[in-house]
C-alpha positions in Angstrom: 4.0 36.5 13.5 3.4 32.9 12.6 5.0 30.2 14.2 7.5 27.4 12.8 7.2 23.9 12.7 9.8 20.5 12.3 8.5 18.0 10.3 10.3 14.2 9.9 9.3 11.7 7.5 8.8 7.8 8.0 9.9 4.8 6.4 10.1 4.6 2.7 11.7 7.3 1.6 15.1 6.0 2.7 17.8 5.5 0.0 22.1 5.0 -0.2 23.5 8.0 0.8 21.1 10.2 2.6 23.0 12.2 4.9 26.6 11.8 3.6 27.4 15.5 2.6 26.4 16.5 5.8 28.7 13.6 7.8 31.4 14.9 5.5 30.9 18.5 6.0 30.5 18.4 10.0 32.3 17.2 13.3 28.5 17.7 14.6 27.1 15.2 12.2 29.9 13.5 12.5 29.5 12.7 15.8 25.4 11.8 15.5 26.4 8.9 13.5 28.6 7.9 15.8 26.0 8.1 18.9 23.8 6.3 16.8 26.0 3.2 16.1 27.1 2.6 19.3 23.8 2.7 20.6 22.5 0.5 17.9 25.4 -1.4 18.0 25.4 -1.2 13.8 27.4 0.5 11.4 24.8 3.3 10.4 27.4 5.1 8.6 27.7 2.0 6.6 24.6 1.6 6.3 23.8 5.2 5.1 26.2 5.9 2.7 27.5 1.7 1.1 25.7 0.1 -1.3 23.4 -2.4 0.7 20.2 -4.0 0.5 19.8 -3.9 4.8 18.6 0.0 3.7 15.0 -1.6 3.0 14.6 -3.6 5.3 12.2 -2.0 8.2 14.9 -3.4 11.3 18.1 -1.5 9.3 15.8 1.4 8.0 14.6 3.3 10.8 17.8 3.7 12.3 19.3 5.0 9.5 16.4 7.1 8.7 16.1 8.2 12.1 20.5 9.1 12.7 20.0 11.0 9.0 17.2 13.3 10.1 19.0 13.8 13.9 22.1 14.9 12.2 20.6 17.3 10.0 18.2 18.6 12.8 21.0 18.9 15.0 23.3 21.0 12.4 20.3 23.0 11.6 19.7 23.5 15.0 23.2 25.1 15.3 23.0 27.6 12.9 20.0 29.0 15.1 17.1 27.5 13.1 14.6 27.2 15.9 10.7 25.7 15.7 7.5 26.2 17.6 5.9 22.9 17.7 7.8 19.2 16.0 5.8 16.4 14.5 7.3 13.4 12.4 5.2 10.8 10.6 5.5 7.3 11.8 9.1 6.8 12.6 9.8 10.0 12.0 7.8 11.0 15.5 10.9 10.0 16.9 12.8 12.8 15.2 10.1 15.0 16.4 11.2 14.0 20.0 15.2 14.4 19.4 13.5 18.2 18.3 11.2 18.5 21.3 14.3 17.0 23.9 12.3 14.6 25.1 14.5 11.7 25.5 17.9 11.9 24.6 19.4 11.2 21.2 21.2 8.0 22.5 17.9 6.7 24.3 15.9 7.4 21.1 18.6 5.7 18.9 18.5 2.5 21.2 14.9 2.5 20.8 14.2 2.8 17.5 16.9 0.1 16.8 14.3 -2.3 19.2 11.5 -0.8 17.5 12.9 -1.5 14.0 13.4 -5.5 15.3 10.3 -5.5 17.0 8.7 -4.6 13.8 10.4 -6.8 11.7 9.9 -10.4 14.0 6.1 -9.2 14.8 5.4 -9.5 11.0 3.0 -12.0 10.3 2.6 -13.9 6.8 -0.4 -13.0 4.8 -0.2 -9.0 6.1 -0.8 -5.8 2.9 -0.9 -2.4 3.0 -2.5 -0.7 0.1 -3.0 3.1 -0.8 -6.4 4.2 -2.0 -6.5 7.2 -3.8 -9.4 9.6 -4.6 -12.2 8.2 -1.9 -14.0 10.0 0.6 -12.3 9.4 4.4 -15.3 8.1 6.1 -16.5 5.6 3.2 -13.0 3.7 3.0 -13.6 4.0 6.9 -16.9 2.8 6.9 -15.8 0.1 3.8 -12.9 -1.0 6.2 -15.5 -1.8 8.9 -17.9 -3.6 7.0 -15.2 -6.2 5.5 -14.2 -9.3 7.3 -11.4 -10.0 8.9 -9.0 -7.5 10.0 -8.1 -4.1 8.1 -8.1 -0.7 8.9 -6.7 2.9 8.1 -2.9 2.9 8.6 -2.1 6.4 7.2 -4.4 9.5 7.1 -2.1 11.0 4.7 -3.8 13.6 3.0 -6.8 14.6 1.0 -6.9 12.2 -1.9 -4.8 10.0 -0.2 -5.1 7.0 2.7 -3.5 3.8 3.0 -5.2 0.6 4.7 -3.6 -2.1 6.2 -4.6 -5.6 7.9 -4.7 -9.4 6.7 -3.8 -9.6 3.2 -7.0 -11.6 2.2 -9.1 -8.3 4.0 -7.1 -6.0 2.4 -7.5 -7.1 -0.8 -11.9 -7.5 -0.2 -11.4 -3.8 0.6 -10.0 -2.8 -2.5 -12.7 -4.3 -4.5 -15.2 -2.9 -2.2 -13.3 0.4 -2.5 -12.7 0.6 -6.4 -16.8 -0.3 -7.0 -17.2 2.9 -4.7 -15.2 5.0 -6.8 -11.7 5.0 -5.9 -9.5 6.2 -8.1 -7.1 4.2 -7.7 -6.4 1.6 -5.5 -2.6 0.1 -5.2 -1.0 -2.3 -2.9 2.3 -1.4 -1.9 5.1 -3.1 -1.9 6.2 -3.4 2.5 7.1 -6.0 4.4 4.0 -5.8 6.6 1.3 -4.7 7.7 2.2 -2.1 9.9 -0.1 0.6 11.8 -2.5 -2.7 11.8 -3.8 -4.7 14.9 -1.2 -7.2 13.8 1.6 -5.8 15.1 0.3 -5.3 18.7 3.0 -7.4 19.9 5.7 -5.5 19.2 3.8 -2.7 20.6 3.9 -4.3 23.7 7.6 -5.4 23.4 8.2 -1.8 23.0 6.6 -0.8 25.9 9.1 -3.0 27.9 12.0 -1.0 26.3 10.3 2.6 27.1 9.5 2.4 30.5 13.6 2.1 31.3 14.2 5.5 29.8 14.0 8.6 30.9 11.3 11.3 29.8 12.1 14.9 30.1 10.4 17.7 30.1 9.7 18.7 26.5 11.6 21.9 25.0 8.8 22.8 22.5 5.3 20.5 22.3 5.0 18.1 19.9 1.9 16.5 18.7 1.7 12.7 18.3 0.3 10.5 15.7 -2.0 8.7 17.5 -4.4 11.6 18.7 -3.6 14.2 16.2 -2.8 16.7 19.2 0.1 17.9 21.3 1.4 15.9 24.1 1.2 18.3 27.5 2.9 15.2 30.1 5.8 13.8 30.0 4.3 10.5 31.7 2.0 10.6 28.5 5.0 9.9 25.7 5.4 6.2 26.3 1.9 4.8 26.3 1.1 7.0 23.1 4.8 5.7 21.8 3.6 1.8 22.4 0.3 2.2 20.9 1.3 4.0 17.6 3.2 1.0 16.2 -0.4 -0.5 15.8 -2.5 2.5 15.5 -3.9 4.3 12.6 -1.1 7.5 11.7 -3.2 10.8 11.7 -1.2 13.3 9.5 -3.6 15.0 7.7 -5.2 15.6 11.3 -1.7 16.9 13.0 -1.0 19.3 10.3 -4.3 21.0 10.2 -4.0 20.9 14.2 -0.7 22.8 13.9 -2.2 25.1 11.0 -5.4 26.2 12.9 -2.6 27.1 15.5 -0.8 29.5 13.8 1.6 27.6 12.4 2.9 29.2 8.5 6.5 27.6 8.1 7.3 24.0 7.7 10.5 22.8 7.5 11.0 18.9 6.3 14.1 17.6 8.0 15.3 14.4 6.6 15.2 12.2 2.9 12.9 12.7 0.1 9.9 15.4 -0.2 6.9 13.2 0.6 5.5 15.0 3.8 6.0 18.4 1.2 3.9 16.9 -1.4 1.5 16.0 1.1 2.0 19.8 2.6 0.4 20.6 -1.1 -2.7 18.8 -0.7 -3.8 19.6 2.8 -3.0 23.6 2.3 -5.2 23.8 -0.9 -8.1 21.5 0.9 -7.7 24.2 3.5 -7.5 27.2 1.2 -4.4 28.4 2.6 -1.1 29.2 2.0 2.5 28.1 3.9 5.9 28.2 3.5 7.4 24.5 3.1 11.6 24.1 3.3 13.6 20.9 3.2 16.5 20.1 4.6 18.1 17.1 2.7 21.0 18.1 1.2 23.7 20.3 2.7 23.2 23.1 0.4 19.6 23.1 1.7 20.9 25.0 4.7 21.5 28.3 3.5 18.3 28.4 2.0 16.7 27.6 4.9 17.9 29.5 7.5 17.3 32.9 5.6 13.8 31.6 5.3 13.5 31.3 8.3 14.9 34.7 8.8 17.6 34.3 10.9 20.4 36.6 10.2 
């Protein structure tokens, strides 16, 4: 029998009004948004479901991304919906620990508000990300390494699809470098840093301060984390990989095959949008094989996931 997986997605596909059918439709969720602004000391529930500009902006976002996909694991969660192994892409490893029980929900909520302001002051001026599309792996690596200055590989996405990220001026040589090699296409994107970069170090380290007074339990199920691509077997391991993956290279395309090759068949995205699904696509066909993929983003989601997953 093949084994289950929790997936969480990252920043960016955030919008007004994830989550509020499932805050109006459960005490449970209900009460997650609740934990989640007190320990934040914001209104997320205002800043979920009211028009607002905060939404996009990285300090605001990943709490409310983070209290919408908690909410929804935790109601999924009650309706006996159970998972294997948990992995979330950039902020949304964090969700992976609330799924793993590695920390608890208001200790993750408090530090991914820090994270979110650590992010946002560590941003330097003339930082880009861009996603190149259509390029081998190890020639945008080996492109990245050649230019001057500082850029790198922020997201292994998918086949077909990495995103770089450093000083703006090196990120930009890399394009050129990377188009006259054959990329596809190569877009700059429209963040408010350069994040997964060297240049955010510094709030790496701040973060660090914040970890090491919270507790790390035992985990409930493993989890792999971005930075190696692999699960995480200590508990003393989860805050040094935690602090280094605000400036280190996100390897999703890496996790996912790990967690294929180990069985897993069943995916289930937990949280806004349908990004990591459409990323799902692309690794399954490089693979040659097949999985199931569900998402939980709406509250009529639920049903359909919960029989998929076959519980009665």
């Amino acid at each position: 029998m093949g084994k289950t997986a929790f997936i969480f997605p990252g920043q960016g596909s955030q919008y007004v009004g994830m989550g509020k059918d499932f805050y109006e439709n459960s005490a449970l969720c209900r009460d997650i948004f609740a934990k989640a602004s007190k320990a934040s000391e914001l209104d997320v529930e205002a800043l979920c479901f009211e028009e607002n500009e905060q939404i996009h902006i990285t300090e605001y976002t990943q709490i409310a991304m983070l209290a919408t996909e908690v909410a929804m694991l935790r109601e999924l969660e009650s309706r006996g919906v159970k998972a294997d192994v948990t992995a979330g892409l950039s902020l949304g490893e964090y969700g992976a620990l609330a799924a793993a029980g590695v920390m608890s929900d208001e200790d993750i909520f408090r530090l991914v508000r820090k994270r979110g302001l650590y992010m946002q002051e560590a941003v330097p001026s003339g930082g880009a990300m861009a996603a190149i599309l259509a390029l081998a792996t190890d020639k945008i690596e080996e492109i990245c390494a050649q230019t001057e200055g500082i850029v790198s590989i922020a997201n292994y996405n998918c086949p077909g699809q990495i995103v770089i990220t450093g000083e703006e001026a090196a990120v930009e040589a890399a394009m050129e470098k990377l188009k006259e090699a054959g990329a596809k296409r190569c877009m700059k994107l429209n963040v408010s840093g350069p994040f997964h970069s060297a240049m955010l170090s510094g709030a790496g380290e701040k973060l660090g301060e914040e970890l090491a007074n919270v507790e790390v339990k035992e985990m409930q199920i493993p989890y792999l984390a971005n930075v190696t691509a692999d699960y995480v077997t200590e508990a003393a391991d989860v805050k040094e990989l935690l602090k280094k993956q605000v400036s280190a290279s996100v390897k999703w395309q890496q996790t996912v095959e790990k967690m294929i090759a180990d069985g897993v068949d069943t995916f289930i995205e937990i949280g806004p949008g349908k990004t990591l699904s459409g990323f799902m696509k692309k690794i399954t066909k490089e693979l040659g094989c097949e999985c199931k993929v569900y998402n939980v983003e709406k509250w009529d989601d639920l049903a359909a996931v919960r029989e998929g997953a076959g519980v009665c």
